[in-house]
C-alpha positions in Angstrom: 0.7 8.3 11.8 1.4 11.5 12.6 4.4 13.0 11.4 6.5 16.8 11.4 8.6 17.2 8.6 11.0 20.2 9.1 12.0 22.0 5.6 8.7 21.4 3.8 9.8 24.6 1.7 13.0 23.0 0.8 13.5 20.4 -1.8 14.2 17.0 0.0 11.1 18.4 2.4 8.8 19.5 0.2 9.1 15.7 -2.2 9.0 13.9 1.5 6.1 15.6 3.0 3.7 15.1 -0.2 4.2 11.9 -0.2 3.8 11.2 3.3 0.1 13.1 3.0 -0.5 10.9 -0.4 -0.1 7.8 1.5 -2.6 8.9 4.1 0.0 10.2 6.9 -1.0 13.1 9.3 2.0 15.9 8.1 2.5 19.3 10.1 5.1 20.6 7.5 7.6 23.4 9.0 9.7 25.9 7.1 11.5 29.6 7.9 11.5 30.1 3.9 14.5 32.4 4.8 16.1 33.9 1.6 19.5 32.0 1.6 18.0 31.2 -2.0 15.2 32.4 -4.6 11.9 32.3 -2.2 9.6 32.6 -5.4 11.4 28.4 -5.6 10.2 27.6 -2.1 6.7 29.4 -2.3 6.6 27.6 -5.8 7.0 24.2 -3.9 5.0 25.1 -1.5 2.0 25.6 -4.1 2.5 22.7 -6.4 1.3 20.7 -3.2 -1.7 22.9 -2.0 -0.4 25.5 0.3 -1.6 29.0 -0.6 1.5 31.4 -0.5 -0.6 34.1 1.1 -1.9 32.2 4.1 2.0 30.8 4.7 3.4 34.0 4.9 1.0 35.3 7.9 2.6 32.4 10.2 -0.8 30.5 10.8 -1.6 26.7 9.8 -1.9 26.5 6.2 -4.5 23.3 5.2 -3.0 21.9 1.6 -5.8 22.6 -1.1 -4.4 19.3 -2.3 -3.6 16.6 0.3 -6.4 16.7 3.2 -4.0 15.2 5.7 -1.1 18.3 5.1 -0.8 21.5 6.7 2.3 23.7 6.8 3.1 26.1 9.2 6.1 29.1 8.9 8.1 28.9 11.6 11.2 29.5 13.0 13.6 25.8 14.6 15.6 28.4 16.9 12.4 30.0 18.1 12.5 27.6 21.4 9.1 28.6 22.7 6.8 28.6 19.3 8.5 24.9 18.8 7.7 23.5 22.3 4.2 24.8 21.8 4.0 23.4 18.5 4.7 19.6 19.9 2.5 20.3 23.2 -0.4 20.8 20.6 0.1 18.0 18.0 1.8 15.0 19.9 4.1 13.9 17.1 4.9 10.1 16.6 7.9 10.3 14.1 10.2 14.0 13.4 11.6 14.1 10.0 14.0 17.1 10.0 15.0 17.9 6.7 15.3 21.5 7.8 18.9 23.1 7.5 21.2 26.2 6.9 22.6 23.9 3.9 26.0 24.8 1.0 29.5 24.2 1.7 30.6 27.9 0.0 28.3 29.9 1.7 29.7 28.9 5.2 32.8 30.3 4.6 31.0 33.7 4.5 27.8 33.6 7.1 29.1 30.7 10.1 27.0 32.1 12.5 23.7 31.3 10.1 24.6 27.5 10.5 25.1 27.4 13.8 21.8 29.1 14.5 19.8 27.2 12.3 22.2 23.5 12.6 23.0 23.4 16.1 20.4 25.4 18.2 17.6 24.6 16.4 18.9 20.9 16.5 18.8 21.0 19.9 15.4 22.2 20.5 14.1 19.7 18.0 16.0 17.4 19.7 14.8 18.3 23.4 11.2 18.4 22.0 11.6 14.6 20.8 12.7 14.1 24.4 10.0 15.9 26.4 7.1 14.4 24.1 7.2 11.1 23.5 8.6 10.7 19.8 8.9 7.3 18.9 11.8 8.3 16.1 13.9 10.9 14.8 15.1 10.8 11.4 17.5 13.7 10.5 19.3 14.8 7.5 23.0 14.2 7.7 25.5 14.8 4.9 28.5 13.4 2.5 30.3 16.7 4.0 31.2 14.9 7.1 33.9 12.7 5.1 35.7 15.7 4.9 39.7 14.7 3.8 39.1 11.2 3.8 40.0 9.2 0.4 39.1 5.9 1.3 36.6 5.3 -1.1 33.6 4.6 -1.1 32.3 6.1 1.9 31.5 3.7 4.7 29.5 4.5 8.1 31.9 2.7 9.8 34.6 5.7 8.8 36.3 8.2 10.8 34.7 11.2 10.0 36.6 13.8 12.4 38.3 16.2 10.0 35.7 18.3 8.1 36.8 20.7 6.0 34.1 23.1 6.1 31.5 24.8 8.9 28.6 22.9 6.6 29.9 19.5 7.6 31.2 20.3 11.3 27.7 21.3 11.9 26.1 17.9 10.2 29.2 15.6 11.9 27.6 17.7 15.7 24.3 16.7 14.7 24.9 13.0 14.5 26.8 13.6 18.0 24.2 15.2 19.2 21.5 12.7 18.4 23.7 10.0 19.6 23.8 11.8 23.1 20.2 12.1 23.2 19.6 8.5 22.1 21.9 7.5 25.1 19.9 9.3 27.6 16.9 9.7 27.2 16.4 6.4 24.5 15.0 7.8 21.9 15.1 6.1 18.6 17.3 8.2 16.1 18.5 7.9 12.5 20.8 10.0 10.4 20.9 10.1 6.8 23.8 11.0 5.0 22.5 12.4 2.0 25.1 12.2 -1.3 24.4 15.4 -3.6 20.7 14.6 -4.6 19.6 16.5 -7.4 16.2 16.9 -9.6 13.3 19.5 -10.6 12.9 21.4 -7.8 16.3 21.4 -7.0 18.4 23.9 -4.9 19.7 26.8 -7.1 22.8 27.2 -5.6 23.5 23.3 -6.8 25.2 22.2 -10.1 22.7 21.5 -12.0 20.6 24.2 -11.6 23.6 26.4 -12.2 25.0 24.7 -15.2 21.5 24.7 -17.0 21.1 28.5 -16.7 24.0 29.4 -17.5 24.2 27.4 -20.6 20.6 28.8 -21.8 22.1 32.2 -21.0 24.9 31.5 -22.9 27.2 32.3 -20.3 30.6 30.8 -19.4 30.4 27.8 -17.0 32.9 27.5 -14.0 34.3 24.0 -13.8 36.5 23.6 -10.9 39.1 21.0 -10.3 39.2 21.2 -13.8 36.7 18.8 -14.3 37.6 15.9 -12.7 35.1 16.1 -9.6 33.3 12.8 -9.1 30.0 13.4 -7.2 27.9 10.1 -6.2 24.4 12.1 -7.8 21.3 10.4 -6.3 17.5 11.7 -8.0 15.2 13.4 -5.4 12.5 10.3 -5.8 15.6 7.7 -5.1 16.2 9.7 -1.6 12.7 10.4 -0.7 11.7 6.5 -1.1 14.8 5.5 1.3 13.8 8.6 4.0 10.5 7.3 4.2 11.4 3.1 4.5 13.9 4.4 7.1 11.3 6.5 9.0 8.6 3.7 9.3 11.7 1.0 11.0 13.2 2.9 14.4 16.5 1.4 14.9 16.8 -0.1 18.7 20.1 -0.9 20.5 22.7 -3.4 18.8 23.6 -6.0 22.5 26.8 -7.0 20.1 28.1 -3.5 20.1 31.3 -3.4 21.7 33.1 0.2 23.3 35.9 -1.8 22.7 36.0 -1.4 19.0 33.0 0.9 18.5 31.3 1.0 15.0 30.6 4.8 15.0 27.1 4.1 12.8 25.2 1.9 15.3 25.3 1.4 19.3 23.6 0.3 22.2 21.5 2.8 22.2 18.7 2.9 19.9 21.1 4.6 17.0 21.7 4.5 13.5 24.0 6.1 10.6 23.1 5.4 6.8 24.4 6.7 4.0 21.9 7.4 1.4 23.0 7.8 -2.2 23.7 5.7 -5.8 26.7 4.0 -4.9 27.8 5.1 -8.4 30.2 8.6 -8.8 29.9 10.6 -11.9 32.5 12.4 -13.4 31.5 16.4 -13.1 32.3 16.0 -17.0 29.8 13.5 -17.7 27.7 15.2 -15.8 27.8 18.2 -17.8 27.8 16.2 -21.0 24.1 14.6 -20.1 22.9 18.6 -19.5 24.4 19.2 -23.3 22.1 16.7 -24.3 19.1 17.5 -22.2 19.4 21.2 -23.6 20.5 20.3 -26.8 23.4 22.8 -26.8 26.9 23.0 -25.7 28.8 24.8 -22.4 31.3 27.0 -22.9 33.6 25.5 -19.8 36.1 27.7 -17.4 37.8 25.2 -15.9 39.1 26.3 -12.7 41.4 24.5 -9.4 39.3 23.0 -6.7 37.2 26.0 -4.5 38.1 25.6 -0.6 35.5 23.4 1.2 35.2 21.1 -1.7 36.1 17.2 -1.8 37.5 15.9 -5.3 35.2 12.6 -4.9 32.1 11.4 -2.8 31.0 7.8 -3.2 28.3 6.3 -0.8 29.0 2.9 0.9 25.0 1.9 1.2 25.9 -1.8 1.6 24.0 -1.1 5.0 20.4 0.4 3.8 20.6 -2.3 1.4 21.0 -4.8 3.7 18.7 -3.2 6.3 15.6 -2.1 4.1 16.2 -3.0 0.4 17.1 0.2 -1.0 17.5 -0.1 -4.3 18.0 3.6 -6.6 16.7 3.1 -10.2 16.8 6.6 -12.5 20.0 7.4 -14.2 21.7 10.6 -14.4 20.5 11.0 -18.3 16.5 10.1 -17.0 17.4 13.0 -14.0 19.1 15.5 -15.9 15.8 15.3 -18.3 13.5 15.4 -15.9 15.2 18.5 -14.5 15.8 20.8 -17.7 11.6 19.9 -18.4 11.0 21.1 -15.5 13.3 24.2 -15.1 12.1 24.9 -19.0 8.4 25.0 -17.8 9.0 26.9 -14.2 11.1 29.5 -15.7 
């Protein structure tokens, strides 16, 4: 098939698209590479699958030296005119936006950057989809959207209407959104909450990334809620595996759906909610612990009270995508953190 994945600079993005183009798909791969983080990371995932660094930056079609079904183009999701062009050209069967203005803490500083890039260019995605024929739109939710609740684990079938942050207002109007547009206009849409997914490559604004350079640089380590965070950590090839099953099923309409006693994760419109994570929480302190061990050092810790924006627990109910497509997670945080200190030791 033919697929766009938005974010193919990002980490979820860049792990989704090559293996879309290993398994013979037709991938149009779309980034801004704005410099919310390091760009040298994104240009660095960007090479490891083919795409010449060069040639991305000039804003043309990039052909992946690697994978002779990928090519990546810089471009702009609020840039309504480039984007309608884009699908006029290509005539897309399946969207995978994994594009976003993601982190909780830096929303409480730049709001307007995630409404730009979460809502508007959400939109134009969407009104894309509905003007050229996509057959389904997978989108990248987030755990964010649970927001004060403490009914754990998660479940799609929560309330989720008291964020506590811009990040997960604008992730909680995305699954609106889509649900409007699969009302209309019937086109298939899924949303994925993703549960802090971590692994080489990762963002560096995340945990681990933090944790492991600050313990090589021997520097103090922040701990916040003094250490008793739980975070339900899922390894990038885990989430990657699940976006893809989900992609290649289109939800369609659930008859036994009732407006009586509405299930917010599914409807009669061709609809769908997931969570997507390990269904296992971590303790930030164990967490830490397996990076010890991976570096083979200790942290000196800081432990600090809970920053605003932050939850004390996530936990992903996937009862559902286990149910609906088999998912099934298999690396352990020790396997992950491993995997990610080898390759922060080599890129760095």
């Amino acid at each position: 098939m033919k697929i766009l994945v938005t974010g193919t600079a990002g980490f979820i993005g860049s792990f989704t698209a090559s293996r879309l183009a290993r398994r013979g798909d037709e991938v149009i791969g779309l980034d801004s590479i704005n410099d919310y983080y390091d760009i040298n990371i994104k240009y660095g995932r960007l090479k490891k699958y083919g795409i010449n660094r060069s040639k991305a930056e000039e804003g043309e079609y990039v052909q992946s030296a690697k994978y002779p079904t990928y090519r990546f183009k810089r471009m702009n999701l609020e840039n309504r005119a480039d984007l309608d062009q884009l699908f006029s050209e290509q005539n897309f069967d399946m969207v995978c936006h994994l594009a976003a203005q993601a982190g909780v803490r830096y929303s409480l500083t730049h709001p307007h950057a995630y409404i730009d890039s979460n809502i508007i260019g959400f939109l134009n995605l969407l009104e894309c989809c509905r003007h050229h024929g996509v057959k389904h739109l997978v989108y990248a939710s987030s755990s964010s959207v649970y927001g004060l609740n403490e009914k754990y684990p998660f479940s799609t079938g929560d309330n989720v209407d008291h964020p506590i942050s811009l990040y997960a207002a604008t992730k909680k109007s995305n699954e609106l959104m889509a649900h409007t547009y699969s009302h209309l206009y019937d086109i298939p849409t899924t949303g994925l909450r993703f549960f802090t997914v971590y692994g080489p490559w990762g963002r560096p604004d995340m945990a681990l990334f933090i944790f492991t350079k600050a313990i090589l640089e021997d520097r103090t380590i922040d701990v916040f809620n003094h250490g008793r965070m739980k975070r339900d950590f899922t390894y990038i090839d885990d989430i990657v595996t699940g976006v893809i099953t989900v992609l290649d099923k289109p939800p369609q309409g659930d008859s036994a759906w009732s407006g009586k006693d509405p299930d917010p994760s599914r409807s009669r419109a061709p609809y769908r909610l997931y969570n997507i994570g390990n269904n296992s929480p971590v303790e930030l302190m164990e967490f830490i612990e397996a990076i010890e061990k991976a570096l083979g050092r200790n942290a000196t810790k800081n432990f600090l009270p809970m920053q605003p924006g932050d939850v004390p627990a996530t936990w992903a109910d996937v009862d559902d995508l286990v149910k609906d497509f088999g998912y099934a997670p298999s690396i352990t945080i020790q396997e992950g953190v491993d995997r990610f200190v080898k390759w922060y030791m080599d890129f760095f």
